[in-house]
N, C-alpha and C positions, 0 to 999 in steps of 0.2 A: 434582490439579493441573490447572486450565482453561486460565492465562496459561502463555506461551512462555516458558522458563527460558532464559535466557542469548542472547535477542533482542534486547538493546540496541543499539543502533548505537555502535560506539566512534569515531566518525568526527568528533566535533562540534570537540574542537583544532585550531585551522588549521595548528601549527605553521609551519616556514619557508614563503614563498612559492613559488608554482610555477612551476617554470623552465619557460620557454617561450620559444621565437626572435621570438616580436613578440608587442605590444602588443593589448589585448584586441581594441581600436579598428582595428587592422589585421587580423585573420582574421576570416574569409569566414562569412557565414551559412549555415546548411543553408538549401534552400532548405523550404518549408513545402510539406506533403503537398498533395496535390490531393482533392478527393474528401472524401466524408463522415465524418464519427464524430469519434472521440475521438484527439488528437494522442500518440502516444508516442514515447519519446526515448530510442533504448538507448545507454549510456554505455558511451563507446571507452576515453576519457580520463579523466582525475580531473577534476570539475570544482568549482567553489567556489558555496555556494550565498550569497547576499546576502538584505538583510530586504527590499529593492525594487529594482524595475529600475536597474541600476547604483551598486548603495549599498554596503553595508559588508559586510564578509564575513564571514557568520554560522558556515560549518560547510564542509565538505569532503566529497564524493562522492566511492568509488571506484570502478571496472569491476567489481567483486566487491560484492555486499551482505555483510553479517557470516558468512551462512549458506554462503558461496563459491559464490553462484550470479549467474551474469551478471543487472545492475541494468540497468530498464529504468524509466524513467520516466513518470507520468502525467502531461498537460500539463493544465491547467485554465484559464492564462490567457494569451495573450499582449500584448504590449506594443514601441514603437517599431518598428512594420511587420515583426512577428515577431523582431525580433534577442533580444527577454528572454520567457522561457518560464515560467509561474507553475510550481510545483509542492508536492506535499505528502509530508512526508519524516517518519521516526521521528527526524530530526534534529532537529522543528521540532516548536512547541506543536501541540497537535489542529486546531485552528482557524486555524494561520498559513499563510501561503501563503510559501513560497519562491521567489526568482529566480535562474535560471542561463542564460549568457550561452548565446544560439544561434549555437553554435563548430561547424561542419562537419567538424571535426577530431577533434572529441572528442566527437560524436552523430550516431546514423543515427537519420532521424525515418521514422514511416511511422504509420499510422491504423487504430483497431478499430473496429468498429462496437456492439463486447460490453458493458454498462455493468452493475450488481450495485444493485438500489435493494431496501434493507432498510426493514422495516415496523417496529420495534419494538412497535407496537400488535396488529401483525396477526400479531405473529411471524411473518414468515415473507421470503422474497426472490425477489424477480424477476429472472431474467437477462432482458433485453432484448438486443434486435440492429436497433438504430434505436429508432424506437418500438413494435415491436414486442414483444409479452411471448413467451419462446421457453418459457420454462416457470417456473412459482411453485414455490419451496420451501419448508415447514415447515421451522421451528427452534427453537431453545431461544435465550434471551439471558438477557443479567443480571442477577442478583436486587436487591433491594431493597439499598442499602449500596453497592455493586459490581454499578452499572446500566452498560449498553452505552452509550459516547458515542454523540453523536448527530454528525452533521455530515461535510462532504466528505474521505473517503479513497480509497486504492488498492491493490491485492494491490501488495506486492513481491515475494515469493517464492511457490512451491510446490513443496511437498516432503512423501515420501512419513510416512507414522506413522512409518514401523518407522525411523524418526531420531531418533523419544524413545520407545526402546522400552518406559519403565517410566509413559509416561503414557498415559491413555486419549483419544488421539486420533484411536483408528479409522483408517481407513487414509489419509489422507490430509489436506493441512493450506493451507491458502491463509491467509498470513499478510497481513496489515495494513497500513498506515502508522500506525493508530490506536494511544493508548497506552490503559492504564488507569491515570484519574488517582486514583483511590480503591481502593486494594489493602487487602486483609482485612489485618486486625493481626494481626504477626508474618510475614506472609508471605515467602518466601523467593526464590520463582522470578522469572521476568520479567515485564514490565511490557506486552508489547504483546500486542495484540487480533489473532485470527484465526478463520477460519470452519474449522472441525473438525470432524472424524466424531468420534462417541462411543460408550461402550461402555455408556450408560445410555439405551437410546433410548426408553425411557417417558419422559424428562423434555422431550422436542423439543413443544413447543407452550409451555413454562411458563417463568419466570424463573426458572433456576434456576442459572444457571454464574456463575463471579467475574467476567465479561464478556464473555467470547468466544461466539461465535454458535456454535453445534452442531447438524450434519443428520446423513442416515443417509448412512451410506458406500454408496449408489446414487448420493444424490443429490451427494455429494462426488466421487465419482467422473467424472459427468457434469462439473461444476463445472470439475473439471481438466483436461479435452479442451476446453471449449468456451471458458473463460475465459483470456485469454492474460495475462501479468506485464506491472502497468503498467495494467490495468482500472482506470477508476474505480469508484466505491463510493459509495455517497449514503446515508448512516443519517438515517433520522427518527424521530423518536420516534410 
């Protein structure tokens, strides 16, 4: 079992509206980080995510991701002098960009310089810190059938192995925003993409997993100190 079993987001019913003492138009913007890198947004409040700046309300964000671990957001776009924030959510297609209102109330913003650019040609991944390359990692990605999407995501969570003790994912697991949109037939587990250690480590150079990126619990290890929740993630083919 490669994909995450029971990582769906169950968040996408907006159900009732959100009670709130004013109007979106009246609360205050964070103000936007100073300083280099990559914008991220950890979620105080629940927030509503929309298909563009101030449109329609696609899906719902809690302070908790599904896994009970504080949600911190990647920013990728902003929009009206920072008040709407792009982002990319397991709520939302591979390729969609979501907006959520920049609410000082309900986001502490601050900036990483960490970013995750995966090779799928070269197998293998770079963590960067600016431009800089901090260190290249071999991997395994997806076979033919159940290939690795390609295009912009983000860790949301990190969490150790011993969480799905009956799967081989080594010890440590830096999950996605990515889904897989081509699941083997029959398959049962879940649907989203994550970078994992493995307990096959002759296969790390080859396509060989149902989609998720697989390194050696070194380099997974590393991965989890250095990379913070809320990195982006850039897949190419």
């Amino acid at each position: 079992m490669l994909l995450l079993a029971g990582c769906g987001e169950k968040e996408v019913v907006l159900g009732p509206p959100l009670d709130r003492d004013a109007s979106s138009d009246a609360r205050a913007a964070a103000e936007l980080p100073r300083g280099r890198g990559h914008i991220l947004a950890r979620v105080k409040e629940t927030v509503l995510v929309h298909d563009r700046p101030g449109g329609r309300p696609v899906a719902r964000l809690r302070p908790l991701t599904p896994f009970g671990e504080p949600r911190t957001l990647g920013v990728f776009a902003t929009r009206r002098e920072g008040r709407w924030l792009g982002i990319h959510s397991p709520v939302l297609a591979n390729d969609q960009l979501g907006w959520i209102e920049n609410d000082a109330a309900a986001l502490d913003l601050g900036r990483t310089r960490a970013s995750l650019h995966v090779s799928l040609d070269d197998t293998s991944i770079e963590l960067r810190r600016g431009r800089h390359t901090v260190r290249r990692i071999p991997i395994a990605i997806g076979r033919a059938g159940t290939s690795t999407p390609a295009g912009e995501f983000q860790v949301t969570d990190k969490l150790p192995g011993s969480r799905f003790p009956r799967a081989p994912y080594g010890c440590c697991i830096l999950a996605l925003s990515a889904e897989q949109p081509n699941l083997p037939p029959d398959w049962r587990g879940g649907n989203r993409i994550a970078i994992h250690g493995t307990s096959r480590p002759d296969t790390i150079g080859q396509a060989s997993s149902n989609g998720c990126l697989r390194a050696s619990d070194a380099d997974l290890r590393f991965l989890m100190r250095a990379v913070p929740v809320g990195a982006p993630v850039f897949i190419t083919a």
